[in-house]
TORKOL-4160 file (C-alpha; in steps of 0.2 Angstrom, whole numbers, padded with zeros to 4 digits, m for minus):
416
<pt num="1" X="m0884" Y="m0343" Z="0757"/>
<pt num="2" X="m0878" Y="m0325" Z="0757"/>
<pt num="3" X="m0877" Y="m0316" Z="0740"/>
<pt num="4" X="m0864" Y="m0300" Z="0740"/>
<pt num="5" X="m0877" Y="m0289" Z="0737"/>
<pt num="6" X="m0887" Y="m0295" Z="0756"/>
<pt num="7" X="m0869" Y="m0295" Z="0764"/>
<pt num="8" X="m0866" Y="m0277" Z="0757"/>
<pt num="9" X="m0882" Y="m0270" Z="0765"/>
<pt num="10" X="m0878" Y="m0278" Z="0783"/>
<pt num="11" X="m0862" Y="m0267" Z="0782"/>
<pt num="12" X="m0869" Y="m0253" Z="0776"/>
<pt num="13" X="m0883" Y="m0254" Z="0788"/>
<pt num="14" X="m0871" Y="m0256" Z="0801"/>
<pt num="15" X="m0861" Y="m0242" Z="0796"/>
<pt num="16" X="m0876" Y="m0231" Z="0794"/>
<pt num="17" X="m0881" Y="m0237" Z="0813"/>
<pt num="18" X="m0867" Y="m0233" Z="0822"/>
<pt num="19" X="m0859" Y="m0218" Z="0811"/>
<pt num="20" X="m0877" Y="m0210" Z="0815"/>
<pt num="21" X="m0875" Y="m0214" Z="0835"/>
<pt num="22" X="m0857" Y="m0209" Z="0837"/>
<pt num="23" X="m0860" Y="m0192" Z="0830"/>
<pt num="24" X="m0859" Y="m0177" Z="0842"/>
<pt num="25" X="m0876" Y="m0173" Z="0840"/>
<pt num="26" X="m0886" Y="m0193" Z="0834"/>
<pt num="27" X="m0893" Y="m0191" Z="0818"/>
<pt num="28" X="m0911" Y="m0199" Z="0818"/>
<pt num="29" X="m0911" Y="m0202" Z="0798"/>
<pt num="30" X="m0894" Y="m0209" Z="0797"/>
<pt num="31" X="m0900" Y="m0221" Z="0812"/>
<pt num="32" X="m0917" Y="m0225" Z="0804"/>
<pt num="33" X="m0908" Y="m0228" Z="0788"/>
<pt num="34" X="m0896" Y="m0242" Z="0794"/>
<pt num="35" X="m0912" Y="m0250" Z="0804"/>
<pt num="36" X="m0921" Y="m0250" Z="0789"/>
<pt num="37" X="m0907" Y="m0260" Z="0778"/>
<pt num="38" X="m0907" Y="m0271" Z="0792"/>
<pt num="39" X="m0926" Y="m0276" Z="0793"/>
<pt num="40" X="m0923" Y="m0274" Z="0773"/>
<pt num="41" X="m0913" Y="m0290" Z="0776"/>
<pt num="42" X="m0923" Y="m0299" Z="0787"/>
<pt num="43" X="m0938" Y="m0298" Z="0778"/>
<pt num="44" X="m0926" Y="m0305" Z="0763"/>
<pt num="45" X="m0920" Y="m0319" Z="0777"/>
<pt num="46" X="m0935" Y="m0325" Z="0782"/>
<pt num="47" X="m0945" Y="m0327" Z="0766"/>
<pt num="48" X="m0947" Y="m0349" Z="0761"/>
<pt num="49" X="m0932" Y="m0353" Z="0750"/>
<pt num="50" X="m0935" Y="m0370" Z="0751"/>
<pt num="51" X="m0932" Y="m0380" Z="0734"/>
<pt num="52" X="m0948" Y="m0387" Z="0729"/>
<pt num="53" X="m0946" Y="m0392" Z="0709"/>
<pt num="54" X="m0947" Y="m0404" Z="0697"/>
<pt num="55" X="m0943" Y="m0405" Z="0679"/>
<pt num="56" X="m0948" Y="m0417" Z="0665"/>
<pt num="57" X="m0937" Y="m0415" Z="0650"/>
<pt num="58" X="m0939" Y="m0424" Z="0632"/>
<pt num="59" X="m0927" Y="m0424" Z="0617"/>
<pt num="60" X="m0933" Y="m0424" Z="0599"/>
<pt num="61" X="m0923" Y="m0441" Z="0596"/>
<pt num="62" X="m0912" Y="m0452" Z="0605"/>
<pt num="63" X="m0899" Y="m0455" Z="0589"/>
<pt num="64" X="m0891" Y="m0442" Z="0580"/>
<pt num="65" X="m0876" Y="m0438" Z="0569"/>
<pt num="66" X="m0862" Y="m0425" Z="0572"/>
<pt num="67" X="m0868" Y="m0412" Z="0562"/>
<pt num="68" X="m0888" Y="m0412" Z="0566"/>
<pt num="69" X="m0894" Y="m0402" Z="0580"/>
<pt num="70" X="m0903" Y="m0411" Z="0594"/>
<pt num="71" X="m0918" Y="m0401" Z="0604"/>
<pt num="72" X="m0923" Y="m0404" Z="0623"/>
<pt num="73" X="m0940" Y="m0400" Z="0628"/>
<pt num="74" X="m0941" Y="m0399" Z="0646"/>
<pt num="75" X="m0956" Y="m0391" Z="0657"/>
<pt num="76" X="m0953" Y="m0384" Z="0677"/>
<pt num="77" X="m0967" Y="m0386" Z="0689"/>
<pt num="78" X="m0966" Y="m0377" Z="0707"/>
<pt num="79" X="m0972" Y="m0392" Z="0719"/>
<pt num="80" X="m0969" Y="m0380" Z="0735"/>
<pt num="81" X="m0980" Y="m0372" Z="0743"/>
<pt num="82" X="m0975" Y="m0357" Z="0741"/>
<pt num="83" X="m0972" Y="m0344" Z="0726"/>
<pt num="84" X="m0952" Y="m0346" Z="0717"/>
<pt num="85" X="m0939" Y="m0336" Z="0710"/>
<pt num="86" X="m0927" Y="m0350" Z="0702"/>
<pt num="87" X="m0915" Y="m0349" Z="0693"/>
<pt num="88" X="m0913" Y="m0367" Z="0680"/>
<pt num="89" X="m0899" Y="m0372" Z="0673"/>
<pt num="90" X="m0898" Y="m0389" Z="0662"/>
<pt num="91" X="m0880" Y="m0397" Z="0665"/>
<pt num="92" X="m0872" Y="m0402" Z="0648"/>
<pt num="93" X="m0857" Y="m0413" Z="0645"/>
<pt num="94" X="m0842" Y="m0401" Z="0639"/>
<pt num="95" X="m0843" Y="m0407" Z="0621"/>
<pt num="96" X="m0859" Y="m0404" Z="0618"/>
<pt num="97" X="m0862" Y="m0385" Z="0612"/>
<pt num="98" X="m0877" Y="m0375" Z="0614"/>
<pt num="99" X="m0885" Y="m0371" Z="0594"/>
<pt num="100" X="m0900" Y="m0363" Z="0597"/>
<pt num="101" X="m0911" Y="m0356" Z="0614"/>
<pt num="102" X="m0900" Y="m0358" Z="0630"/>
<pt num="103" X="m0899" Y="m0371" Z="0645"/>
<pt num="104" X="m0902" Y="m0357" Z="0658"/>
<pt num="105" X="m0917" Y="m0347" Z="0663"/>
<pt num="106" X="m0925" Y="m0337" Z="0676"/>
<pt num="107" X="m0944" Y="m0341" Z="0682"/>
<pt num="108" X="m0957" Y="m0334" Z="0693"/>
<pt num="109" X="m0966" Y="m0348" Z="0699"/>
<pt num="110" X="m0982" Y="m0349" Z="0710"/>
<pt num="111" X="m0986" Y="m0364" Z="0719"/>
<pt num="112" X="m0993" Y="m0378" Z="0708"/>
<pt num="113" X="m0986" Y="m0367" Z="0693"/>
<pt num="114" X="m0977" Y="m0374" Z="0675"/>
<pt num="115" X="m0967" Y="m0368" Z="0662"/>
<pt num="116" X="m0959" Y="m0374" Z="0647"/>
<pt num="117" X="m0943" Y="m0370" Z="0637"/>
<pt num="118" X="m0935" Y="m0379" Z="0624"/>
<pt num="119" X="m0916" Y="m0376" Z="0616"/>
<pt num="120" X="m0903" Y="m0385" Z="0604"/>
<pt num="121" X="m0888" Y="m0394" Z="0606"/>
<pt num="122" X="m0876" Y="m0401" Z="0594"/>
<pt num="123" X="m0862" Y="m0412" Z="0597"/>
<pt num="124" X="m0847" Y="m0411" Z="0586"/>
<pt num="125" X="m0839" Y="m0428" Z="0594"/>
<pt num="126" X="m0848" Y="m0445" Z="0593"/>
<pt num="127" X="m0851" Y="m0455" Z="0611"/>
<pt num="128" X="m0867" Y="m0457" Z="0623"/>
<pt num="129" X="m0871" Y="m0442" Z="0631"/>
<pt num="130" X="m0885" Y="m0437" Z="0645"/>
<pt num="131" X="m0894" Y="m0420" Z="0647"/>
<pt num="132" X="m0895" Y="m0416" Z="0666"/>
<pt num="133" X="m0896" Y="m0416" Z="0681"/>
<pt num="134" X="m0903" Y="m0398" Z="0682"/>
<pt num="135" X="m0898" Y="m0386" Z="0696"/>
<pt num="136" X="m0909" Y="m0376" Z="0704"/>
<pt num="137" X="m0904" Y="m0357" Z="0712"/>
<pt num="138" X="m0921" Y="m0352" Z="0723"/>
<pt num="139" X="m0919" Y="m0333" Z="0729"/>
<pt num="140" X="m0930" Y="m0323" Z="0741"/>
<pt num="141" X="m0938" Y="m0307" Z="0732"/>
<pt num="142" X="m0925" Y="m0295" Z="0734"/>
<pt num="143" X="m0911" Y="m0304" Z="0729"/>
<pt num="144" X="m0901" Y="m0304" Z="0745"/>
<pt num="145" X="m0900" Y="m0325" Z="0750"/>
<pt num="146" X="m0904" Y="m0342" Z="0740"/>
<pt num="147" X="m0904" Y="m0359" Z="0741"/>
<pt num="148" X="m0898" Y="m0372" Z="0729"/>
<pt num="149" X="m0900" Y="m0388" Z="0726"/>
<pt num="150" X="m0897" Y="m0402" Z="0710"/>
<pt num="151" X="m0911" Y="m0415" Z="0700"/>
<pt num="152" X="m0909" Y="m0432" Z="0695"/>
<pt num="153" X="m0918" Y="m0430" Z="0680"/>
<pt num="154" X="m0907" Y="m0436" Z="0663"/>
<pt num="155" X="m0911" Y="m0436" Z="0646"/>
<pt num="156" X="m0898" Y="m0449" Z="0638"/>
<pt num="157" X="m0895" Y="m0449" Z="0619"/>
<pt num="158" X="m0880" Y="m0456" Z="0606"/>
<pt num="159" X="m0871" Y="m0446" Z="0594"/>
<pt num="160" X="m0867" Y="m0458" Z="0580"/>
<pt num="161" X="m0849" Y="m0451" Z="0568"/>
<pt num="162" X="m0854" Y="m0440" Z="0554"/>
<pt num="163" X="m0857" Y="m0448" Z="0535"/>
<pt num="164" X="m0852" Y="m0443" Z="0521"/>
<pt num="165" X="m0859" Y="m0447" Z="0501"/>
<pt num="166" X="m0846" Y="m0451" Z="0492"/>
<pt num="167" X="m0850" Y="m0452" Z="0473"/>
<pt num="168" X="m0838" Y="m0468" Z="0473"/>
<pt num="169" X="m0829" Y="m0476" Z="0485"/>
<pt num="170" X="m0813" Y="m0486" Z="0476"/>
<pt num="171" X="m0814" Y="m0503" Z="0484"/>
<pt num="172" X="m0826" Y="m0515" Z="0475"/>
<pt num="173" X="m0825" Y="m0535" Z="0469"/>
<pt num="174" X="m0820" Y="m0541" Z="0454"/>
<pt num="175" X="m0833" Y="m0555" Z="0457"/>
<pt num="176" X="m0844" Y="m0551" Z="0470"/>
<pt num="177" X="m0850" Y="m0571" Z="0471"/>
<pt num="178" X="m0852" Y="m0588" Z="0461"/>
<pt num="179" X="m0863" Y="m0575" Z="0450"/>
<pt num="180" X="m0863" Y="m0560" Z="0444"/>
<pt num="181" X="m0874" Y="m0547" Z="0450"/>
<pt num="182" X="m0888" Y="m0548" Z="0463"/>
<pt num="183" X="m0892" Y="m0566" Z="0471"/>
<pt num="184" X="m0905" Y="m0570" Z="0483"/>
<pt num="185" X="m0905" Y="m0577" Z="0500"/>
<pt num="186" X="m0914" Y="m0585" Z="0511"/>
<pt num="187" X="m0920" Y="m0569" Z="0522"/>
<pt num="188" X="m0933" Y="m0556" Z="0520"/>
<pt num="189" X="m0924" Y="m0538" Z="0513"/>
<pt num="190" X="m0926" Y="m0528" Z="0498"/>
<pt num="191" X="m0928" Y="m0538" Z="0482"/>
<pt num="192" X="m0942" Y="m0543" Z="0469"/>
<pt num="193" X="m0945" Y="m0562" Z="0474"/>
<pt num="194" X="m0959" Y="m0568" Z="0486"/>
<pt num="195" X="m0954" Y="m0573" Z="0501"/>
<pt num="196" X="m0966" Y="m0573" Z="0512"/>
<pt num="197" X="m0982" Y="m0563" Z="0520"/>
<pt num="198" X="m0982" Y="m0551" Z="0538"/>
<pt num="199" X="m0992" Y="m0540" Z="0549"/>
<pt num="200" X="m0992" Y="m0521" Z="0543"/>
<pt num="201" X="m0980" Y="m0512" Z="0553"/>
<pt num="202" X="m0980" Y="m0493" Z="0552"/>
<pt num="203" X="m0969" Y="m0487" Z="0537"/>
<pt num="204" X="m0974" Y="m0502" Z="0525"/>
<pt num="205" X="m0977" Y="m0497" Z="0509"/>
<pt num="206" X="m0996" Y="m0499" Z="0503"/>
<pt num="207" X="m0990" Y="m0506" Z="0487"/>
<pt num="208" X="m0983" Y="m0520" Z="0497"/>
<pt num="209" X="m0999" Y="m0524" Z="0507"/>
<pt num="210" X="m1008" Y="m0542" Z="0499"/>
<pt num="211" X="m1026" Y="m0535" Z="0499"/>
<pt num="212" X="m1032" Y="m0555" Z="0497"/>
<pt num="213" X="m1024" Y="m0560" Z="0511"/>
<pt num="214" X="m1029" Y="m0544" Z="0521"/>
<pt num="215" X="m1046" Y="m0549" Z="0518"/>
<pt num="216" X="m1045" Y="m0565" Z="0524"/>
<pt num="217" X="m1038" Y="m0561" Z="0540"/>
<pt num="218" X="m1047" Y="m0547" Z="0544"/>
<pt num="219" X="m1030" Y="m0535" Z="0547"/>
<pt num="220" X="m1017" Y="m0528" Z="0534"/>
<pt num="221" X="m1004" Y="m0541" Z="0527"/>
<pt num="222" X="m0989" Y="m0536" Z="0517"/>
<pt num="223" X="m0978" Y="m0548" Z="0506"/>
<pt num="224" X="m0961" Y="m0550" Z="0510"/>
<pt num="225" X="m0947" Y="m0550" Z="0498"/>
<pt num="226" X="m0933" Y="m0561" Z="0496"/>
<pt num="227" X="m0916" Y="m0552" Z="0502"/>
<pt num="228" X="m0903" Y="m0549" Z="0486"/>
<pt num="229" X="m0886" Y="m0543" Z="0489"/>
<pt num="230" X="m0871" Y="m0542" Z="0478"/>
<pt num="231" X="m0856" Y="m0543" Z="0488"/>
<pt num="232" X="m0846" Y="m0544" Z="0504"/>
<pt num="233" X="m0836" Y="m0530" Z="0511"/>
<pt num="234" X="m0823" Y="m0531" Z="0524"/>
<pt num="235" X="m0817" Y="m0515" Z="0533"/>
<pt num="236" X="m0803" Y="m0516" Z="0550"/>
<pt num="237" X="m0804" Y="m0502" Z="0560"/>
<pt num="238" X="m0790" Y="m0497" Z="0571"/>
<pt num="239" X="m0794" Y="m0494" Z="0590"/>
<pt num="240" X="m0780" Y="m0495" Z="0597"/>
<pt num="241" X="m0772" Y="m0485" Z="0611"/>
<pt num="242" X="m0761" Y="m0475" Z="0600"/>
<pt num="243" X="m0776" Y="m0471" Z="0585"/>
<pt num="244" X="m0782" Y="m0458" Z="0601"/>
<pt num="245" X="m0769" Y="m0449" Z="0601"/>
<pt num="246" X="m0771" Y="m0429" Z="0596"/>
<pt num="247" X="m0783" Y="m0418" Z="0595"/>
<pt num="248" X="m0798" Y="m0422" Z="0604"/>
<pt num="249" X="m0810" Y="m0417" Z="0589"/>
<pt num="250" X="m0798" Y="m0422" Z="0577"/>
<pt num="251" X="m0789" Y="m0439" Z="0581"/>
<pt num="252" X="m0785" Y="m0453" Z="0570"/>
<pt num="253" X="m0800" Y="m0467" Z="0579"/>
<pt num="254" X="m0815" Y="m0452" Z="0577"/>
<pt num="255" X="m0807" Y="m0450" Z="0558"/>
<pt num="256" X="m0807" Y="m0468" Z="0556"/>
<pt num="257" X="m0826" Y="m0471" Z="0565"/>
<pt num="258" X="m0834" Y="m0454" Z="0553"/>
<pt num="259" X="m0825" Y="m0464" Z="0539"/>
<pt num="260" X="m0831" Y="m0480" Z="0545"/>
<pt num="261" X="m0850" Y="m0473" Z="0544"/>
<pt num="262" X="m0851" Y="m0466" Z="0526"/>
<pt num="263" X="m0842" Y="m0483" Z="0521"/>
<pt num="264" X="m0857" Y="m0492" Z="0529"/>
<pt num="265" X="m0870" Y="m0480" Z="0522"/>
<pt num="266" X="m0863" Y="m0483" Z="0504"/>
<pt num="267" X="m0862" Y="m0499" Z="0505"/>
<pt num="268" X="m0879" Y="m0504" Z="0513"/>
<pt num="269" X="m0886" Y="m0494" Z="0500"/>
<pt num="270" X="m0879" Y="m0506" Z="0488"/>
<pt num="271" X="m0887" Y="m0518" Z="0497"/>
<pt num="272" X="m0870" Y="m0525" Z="0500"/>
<pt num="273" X="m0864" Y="m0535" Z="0516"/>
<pt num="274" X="m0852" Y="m0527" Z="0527"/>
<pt num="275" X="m0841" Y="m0537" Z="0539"/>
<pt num="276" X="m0834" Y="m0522" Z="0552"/>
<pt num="277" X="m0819" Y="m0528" Z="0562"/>
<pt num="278" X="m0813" Y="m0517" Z="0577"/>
<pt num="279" X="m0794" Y="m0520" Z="0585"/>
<pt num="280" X="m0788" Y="m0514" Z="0600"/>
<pt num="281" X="m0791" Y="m0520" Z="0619"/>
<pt num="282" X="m0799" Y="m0534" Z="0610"/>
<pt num="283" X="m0805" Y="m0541" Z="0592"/>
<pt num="284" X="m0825" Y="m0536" Z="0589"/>
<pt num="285" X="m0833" Y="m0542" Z="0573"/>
<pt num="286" X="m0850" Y="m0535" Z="0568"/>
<pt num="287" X="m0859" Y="m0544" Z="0553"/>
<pt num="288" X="m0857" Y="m0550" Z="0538"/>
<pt num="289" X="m0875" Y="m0541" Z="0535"/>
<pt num="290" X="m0885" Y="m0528" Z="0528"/>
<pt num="291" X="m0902" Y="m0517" Z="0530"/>
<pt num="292" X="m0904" Y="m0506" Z="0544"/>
<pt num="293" X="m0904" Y="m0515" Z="0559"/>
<pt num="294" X="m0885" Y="m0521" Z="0554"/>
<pt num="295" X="m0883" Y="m0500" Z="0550"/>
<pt num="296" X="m0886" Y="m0495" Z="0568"/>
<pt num="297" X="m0880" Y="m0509" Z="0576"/>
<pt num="298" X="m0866" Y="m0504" Z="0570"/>
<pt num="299" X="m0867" Y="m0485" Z="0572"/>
<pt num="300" X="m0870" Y="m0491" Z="0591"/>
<pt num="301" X="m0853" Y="m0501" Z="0593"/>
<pt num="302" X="m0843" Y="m0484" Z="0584"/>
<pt num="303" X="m0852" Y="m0471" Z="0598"/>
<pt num="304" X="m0846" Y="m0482" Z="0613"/>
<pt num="305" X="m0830" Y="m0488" Z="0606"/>
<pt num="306" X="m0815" Y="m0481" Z="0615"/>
<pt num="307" X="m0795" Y="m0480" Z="0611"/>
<pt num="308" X="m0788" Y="m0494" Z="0620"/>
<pt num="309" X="m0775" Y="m0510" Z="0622"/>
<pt num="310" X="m0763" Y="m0513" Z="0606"/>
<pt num="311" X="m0768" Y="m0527" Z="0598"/>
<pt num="312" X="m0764" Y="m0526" Z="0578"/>
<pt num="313" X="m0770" Y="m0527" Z="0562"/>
<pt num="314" X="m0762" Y="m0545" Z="0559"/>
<pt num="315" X="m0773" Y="m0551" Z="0575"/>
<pt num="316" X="m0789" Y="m0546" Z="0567"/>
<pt num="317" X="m0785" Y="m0552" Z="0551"/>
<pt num="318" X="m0779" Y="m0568" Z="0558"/>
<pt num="319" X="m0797" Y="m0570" Z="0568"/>
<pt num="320" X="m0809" Y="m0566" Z="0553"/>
<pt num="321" X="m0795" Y="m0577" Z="0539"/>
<pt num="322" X="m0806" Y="m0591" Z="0538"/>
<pt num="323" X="m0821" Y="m0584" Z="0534"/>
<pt num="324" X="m0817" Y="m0571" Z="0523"/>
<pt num="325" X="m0820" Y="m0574" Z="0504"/>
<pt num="326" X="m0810" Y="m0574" Z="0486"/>
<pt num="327" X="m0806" Y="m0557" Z="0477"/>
<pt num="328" X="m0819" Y="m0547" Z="0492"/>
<pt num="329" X="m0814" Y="m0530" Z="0496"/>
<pt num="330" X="m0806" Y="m0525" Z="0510"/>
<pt num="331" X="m0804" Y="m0507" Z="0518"/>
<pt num="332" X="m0791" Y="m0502" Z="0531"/>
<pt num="333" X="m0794" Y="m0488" Z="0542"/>
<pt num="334" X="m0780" Y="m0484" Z="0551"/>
<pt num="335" X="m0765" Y="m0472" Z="0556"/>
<pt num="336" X="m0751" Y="m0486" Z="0548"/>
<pt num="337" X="m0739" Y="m0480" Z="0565"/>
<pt num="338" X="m0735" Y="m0493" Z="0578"/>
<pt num="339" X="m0738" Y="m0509" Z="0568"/>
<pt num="340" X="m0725" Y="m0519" Z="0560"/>
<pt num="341" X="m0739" Y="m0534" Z="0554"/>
<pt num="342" X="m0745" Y="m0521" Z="0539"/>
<pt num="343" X="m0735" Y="m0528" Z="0526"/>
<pt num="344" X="m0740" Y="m0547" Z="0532"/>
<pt num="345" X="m0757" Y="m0543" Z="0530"/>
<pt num="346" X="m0755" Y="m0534" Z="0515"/>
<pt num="347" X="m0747" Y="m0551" Z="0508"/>
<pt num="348" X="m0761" Y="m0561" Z="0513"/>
<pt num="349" X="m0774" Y="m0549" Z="0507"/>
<pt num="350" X="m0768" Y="m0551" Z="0489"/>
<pt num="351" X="m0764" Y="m0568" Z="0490"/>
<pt num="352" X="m0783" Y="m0570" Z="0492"/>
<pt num="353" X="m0785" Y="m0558" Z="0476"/>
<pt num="354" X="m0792" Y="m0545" Z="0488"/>
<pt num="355" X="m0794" Y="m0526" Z="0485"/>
<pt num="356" X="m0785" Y="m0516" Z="0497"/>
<pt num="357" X="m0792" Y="m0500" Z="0500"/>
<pt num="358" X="m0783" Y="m0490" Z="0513"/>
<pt num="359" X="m0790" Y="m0474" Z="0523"/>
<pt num="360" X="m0776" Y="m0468" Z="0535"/>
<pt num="361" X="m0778" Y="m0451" Z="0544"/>
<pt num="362" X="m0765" Y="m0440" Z="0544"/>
<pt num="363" X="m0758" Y="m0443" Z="0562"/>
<pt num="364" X="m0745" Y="m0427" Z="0564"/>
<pt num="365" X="m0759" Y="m0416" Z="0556"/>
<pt num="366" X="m0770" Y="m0424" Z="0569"/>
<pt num="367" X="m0760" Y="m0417" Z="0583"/>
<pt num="368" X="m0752" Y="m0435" Z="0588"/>
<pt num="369" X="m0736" Y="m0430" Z="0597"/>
<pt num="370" X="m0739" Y="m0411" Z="0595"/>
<pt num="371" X="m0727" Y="m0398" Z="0602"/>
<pt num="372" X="m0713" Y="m0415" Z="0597"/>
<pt num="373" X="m0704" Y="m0408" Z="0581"/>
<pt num="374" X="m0694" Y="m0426" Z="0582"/>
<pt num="375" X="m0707" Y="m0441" Z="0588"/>
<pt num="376" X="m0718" Y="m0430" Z="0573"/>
<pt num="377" X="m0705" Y="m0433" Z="0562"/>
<pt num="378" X="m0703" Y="m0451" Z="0565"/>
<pt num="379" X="m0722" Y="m0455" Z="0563"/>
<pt num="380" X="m0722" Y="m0446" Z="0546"/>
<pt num="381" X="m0707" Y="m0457" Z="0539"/>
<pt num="382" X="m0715" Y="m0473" Z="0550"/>
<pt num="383" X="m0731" Y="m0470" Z="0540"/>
<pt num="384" X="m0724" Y="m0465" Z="0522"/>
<pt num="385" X="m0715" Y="m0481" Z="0524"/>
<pt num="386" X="m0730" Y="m0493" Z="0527"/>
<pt num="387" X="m0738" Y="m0482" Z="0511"/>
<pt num="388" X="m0725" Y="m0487" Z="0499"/>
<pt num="389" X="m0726" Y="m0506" Z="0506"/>
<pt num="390" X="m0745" Y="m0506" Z="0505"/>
<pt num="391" X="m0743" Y="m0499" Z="0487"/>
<pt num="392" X="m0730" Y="m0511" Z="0482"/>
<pt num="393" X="m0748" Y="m0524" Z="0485"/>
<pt num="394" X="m0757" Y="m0514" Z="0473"/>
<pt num="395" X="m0767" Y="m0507" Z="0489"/>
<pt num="396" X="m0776" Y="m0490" Z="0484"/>
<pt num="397" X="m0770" Y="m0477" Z="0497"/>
<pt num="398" X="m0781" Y="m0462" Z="0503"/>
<pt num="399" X="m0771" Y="m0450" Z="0513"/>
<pt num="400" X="m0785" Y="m0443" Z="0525"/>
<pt num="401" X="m0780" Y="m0423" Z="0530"/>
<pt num="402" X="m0791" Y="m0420" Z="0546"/>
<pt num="403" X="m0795" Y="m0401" Z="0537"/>
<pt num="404" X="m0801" Y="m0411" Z="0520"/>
<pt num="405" X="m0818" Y="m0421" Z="0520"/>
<pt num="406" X="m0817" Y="m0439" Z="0517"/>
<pt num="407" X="m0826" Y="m0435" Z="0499"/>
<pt num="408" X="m0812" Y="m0424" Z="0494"/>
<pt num="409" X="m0798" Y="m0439" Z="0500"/>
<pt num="410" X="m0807" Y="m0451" Z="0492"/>
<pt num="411" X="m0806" Y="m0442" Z="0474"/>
<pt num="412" X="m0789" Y="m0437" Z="0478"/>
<pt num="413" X="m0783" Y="m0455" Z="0481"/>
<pt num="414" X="m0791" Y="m0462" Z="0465"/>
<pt num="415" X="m0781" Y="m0448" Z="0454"/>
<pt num="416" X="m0764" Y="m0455" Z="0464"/>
């Protein structure tokens, strides 16, 4: 293809060409000039612009939060056979921002000839992303024409929602089982009983490792544990059509899905068992269960889960009722707009001697209905309503501003 710099010396060479023969008297060095800004051109035309690269890329890890930065190795190779000048540039999905290095470069290449870059990204919305395909530009020496062309290469990777440590979160059990404290069950974890013996895996601890046993089988065993957990949390996350509305980076699901996380991590870490129950297009439910393989499975289902249908918070309750235990507590992460079965669940909720904690975003400060002085209206009185019920059950509301961490709403609604 023709670059403005190879069509601006066609017309200057013409020009030059025939201003120099026109004149009364031909000028030769005007002549020569243009012919030689023609030939300049040809030589350009006629050089192997062919597109003859490949590309191997290779991110530091395929899971990361919101606010950690991800870094792509990648390495070009010139398989033509001739010598390059590209020019690379690493297609990025419009959310993901660049934080260090840069997705574009210029390379001389010979044949047969590699180089490697590296840059960071950061994603400040959760989803499942993908790095590439990279586009190529391959320009003659002088500039003047180029081919492109576009990889296949992709470097996929998740963006899980942002968590948060809370010192507390205000939503625990006034009996957490038939016992207090910490009860075993019947599944390997983190506890002090034996339960049972296991190959080394990588990241065992060598205080764990039963050198008797090792000796015996001639490869490093480890003892296994007998899983203890205290108690069972429920938390109903609102995926609805509506909980998308507003600000892109800012909207009452990817509140709710960050607020989700840092619930998860504070549990877990209590070693308590979390029962996640998403409404929307349909009814999920994740667990109940703990440890790490529970944490990402989890974490999974909040990257891919998309604002959709309108099924409410009565429906989930109504799936996960019977299964769902005495004076356990139960958080609510949700906008409270739109659904008229709050105050039914609510009613159940304390009837089993639950504790109600509520986490609803702000949804006018999340930009729902923005640039709509009157439907913003409506939802703030809509959603102070459902508040005042939900207190009327003893529910502990936190008001979540969108500007304000989820640390900072949690403190505030335990002072309320």
């Amino acid at each position: 293809m023709w670059t403005k710099k190879s069509a601006l010396a066609v017309g200057a060479g013409g020009a030059l060409l025939v201003g120099g023969l026109v004149l009364p008297t031909p000028n030769v060095a005007i002549v020569a000039t243009g012919l030689a800004l023609f030939a300049y051109v040809l030589v350009g035309a006629l050089q192997d612009r062919r597109v003859g690269m490949s590309m191997t890329r290779q991110a530091s890890s395929e899971r990361i939060f919101e606010t950690e930065t991800l870094d792509i190795q990648y390495q070009l190779q010139n398989v033509g056979k001739s010598p390059a000048f590209v020019e690379v540039r690493d297609t990025l999905p419009d959310t993901v921002k660049l934080a260090r290095g840069s997705n574009f470069s210029l390379y001389q290449l010979r044949p047969g000839a590699s180089v490697r870059g590296t840059y960071g990204v950061q994603c400040p919305i959760r989803g499942h992303y993908a790095a590439g395909p990279p586009g190529y530009r391959v320009r003659d020496i002088f500039a003047l024409f180029y081919e492109e062309s576009q990889g296949k290469e992709l470097t996929y990777f998740t963006v899980y929602p942002q968590e948060e440590a809370p010192r507390d979160i205000p939503a625990s059990s006034s009996t957490p089982n038939t016992a207090i404290g910490t009860y075993s069950v019947r599944k390997p974890g983190q506890g002090m009983e034996f339960f049972g013996l296991r190959q080394y895996a990588v990241g065992d601890s060598f205080r764990d490792v039963n050198w008797k046993a090792s000796a015996k089988s001639k490869d490093l065993v480890v003892n296994q544990r007998q899983h203890e957990t205290t108690a069972e949390v429920t938390a109903f996350l609102d995926a609805r059509a509506i909980a998308g509305a507003g600000r892109l980076d800012s909207n009452p699901l990817l509140l709710s899905c960050r607020g989700v996380s840092t619930i998860l991590s504070h549990y877990l870490d209590k070693r308590d068992r979390l029962r996640l129950v998403t409404y929307g297009e349909t009814i999920g439910v994740l667990g109940p269960d703990d440890g790490e393989r529970h944490k990402f499975k989890v974490l999974d289902h909040l990257a891919a889960l998309e604002p959709k249908g309108g099924q409410r918070l009565g429906d989930a309750l109504d799936k996960v009722l019977a299964a769902m235990k005495k004076k356990s507590p139960v958080i609510i992460l949700s906008s409270l707009v739109d659904d008229p079965t709050i105050t039914e669940v609510a009613s159940t909720l304390r009837t089993l001697e639950c504790s109600i904690l509520v986490i609803t975003p702000d949804p006018v400060a999340a930009g729902m209905a923005e640039g709509d002085p009157v439907q913003q209206e409506f939802l703030r009185l809509e959603r102070e309503a459902a508040i005042r019920k939900l207190r009327g059950y003893g529910a502990t509301i936190v008001e979540w501003d969108p500007k304000e961490t989820l640390t900072i709403s949690l403190l505030q609604g335990v002072i309320a």
